[in-house]
N, C-alpha and C positions, 0 to 999 in steps of 0.2 A: 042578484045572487049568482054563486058560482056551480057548475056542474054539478048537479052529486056525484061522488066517484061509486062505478059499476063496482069494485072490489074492495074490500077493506082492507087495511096495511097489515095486518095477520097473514089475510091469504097472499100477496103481493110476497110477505116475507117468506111464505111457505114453501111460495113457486120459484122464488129465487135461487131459498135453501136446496131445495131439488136438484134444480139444474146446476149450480155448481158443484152442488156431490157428483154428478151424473157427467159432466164435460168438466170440472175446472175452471178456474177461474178464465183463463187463457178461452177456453173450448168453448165457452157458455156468452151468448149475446144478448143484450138486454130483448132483440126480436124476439128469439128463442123463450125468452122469461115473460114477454108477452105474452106469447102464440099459449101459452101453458094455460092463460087466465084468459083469451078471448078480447083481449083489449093491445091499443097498440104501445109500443114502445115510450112513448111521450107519456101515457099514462101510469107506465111505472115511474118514469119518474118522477112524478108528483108525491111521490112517499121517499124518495133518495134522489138528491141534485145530481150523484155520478154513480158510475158502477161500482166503480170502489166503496164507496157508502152504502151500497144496497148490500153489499158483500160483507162488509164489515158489521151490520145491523142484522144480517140473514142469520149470519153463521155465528152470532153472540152467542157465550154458551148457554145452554140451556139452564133451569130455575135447577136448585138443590134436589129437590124434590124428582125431578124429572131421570137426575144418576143413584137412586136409589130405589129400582126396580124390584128387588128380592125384600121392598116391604111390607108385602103381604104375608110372610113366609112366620112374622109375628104374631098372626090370629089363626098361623093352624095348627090343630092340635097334635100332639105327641101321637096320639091316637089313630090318626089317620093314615092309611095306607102309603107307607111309604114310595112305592113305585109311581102312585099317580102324583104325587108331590113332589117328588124331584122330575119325572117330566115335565112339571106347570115352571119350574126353574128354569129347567132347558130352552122350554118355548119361550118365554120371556126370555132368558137371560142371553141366547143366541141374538136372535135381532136387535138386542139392545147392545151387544159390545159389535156389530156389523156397522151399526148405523156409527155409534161411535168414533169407529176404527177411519170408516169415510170419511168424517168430519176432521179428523186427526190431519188424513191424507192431505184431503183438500185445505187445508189450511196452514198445512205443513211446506206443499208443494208451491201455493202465492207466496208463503210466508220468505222461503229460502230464496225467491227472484228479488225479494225487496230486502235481503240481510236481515230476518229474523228470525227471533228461534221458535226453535221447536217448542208447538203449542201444546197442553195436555187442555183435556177438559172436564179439569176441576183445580182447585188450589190445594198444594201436594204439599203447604205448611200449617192449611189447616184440619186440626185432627178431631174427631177420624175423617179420615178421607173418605169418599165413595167405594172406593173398593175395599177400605175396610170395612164399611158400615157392612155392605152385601155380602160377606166374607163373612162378619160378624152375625147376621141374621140366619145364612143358612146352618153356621157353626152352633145356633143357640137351638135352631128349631132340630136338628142331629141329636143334640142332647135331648132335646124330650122324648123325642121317638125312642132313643134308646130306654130311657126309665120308664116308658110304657109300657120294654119286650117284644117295641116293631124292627128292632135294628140291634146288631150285636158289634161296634163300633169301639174299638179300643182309644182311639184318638180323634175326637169327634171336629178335635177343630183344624187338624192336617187333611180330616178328611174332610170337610170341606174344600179345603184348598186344593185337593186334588178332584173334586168331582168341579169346582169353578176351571181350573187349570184344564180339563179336560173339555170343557167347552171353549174356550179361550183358543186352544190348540186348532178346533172345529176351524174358528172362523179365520183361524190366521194358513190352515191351509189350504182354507178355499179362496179366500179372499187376495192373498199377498204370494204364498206359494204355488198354487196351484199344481199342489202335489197329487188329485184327486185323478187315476187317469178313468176312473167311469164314475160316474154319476152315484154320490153320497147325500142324499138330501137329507135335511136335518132330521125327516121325521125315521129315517133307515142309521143316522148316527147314537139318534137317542135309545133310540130300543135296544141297541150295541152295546152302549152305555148301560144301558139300565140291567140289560143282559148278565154283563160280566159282577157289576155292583152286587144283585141279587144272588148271583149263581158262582160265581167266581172263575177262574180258566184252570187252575193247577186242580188235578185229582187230587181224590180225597189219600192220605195216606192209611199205607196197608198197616193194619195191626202185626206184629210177627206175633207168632203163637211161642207160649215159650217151651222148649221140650223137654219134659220128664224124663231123669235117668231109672233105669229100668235096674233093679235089683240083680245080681250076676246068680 
């Protein structure tokens, strides 16, 4: 009978996924994807004959279920406190377009050394897409909130699109731009967020009083 293997080809794939997000394709050595699990190089390859097959199996896209994070947002109620629900969005919905965006990177980056295109990850013909579905669920649960009387929202589903848009931005200036010159961490962008949503920036406007003409 043959060795058992100390790791399972989940975790193998997991430590893979890592490290390529983390160095690239180029950056990342099967040592390095050992050293992660405690086992040596020979033993990852017993779940992928080359690097390129570990890479190609690692960074498969993820299950449907897995780009439809804003599913929860379907079982809660109109009722509920709108600031603590669109921050449960936030926190979710940041780490899930970061992790994303990396994957994007890293796959974008092997993909252009070897003349291919530009990866998305999801299929952009079949409808609805991921980013509609999530775009759609925080668009439906707005609407309740509103007919509850937690939210006064004229356009429930652009605002959506601008409170996802606003997090989108988050990570594309941390991540890609590095527009950030001191330290914005997500839990100081949210409250910003939530800040301006709740309370808004523009004063309130002044009533003019109107003036009574005085009899001569």
């Amino acid at each position: 009978m043959g060795r058992t293997a100390r790791v399972r080809r989940e975790d193998v794939l997991a430590a893979a996924r890592a490290g390529f997000l983390e160095g690239g394709y180029a950056g990342t050595t099967l040592a390095q994807i050992a050293a992660r699990l405690g086992i040596s190089p020979a033993a990852v390859l017993r779940h992928a004959p080359t690097k390129q097959a570990l890479f190609d199996q690692a960074m498969r896209l993820p299950a449907e279920r897995d780009l439809h994070p804003l599913v929860f947002l379907e079982t809660v109620d109109g009722e509920a406190d709108p600031r603590a629900v669109l921050r449960r969005v936030g926190e979710v919905f940041i780490p899930f377009i970061r992790q994303r965006l990396r994957e994007v990177v890293a796959m974008y980056l092997h993909g252009k050394s070897r003349g291919g295109p530009i990866p998305l990850p999801f299929d952009p013909n079949a409808r609805p897409t991921p980013p509609q579905r999530n775009l759609r669920s925080l668009a439906e649960y707005l609407r309740r909130a509103c007919r509850a009387g937690k939210m006064r929202i004229e356009d429930p589903y652009a605002a959506a699109g601008a409170f996802l848009g606003a997090l989108h931005s988050y990570v594309f200036l941390t991540e890609i731009a590095g527009a950030f010159e001191e330290d914005v961490s997500m839990e100081r962008f949210l409250a910003t967020v939530l800040d301006v949503w709740s309370r808004g920036t523009a004063p309130p406007r002044k009533q003019q009083k109107s003036k009574k003409r005085g009899k001569a």
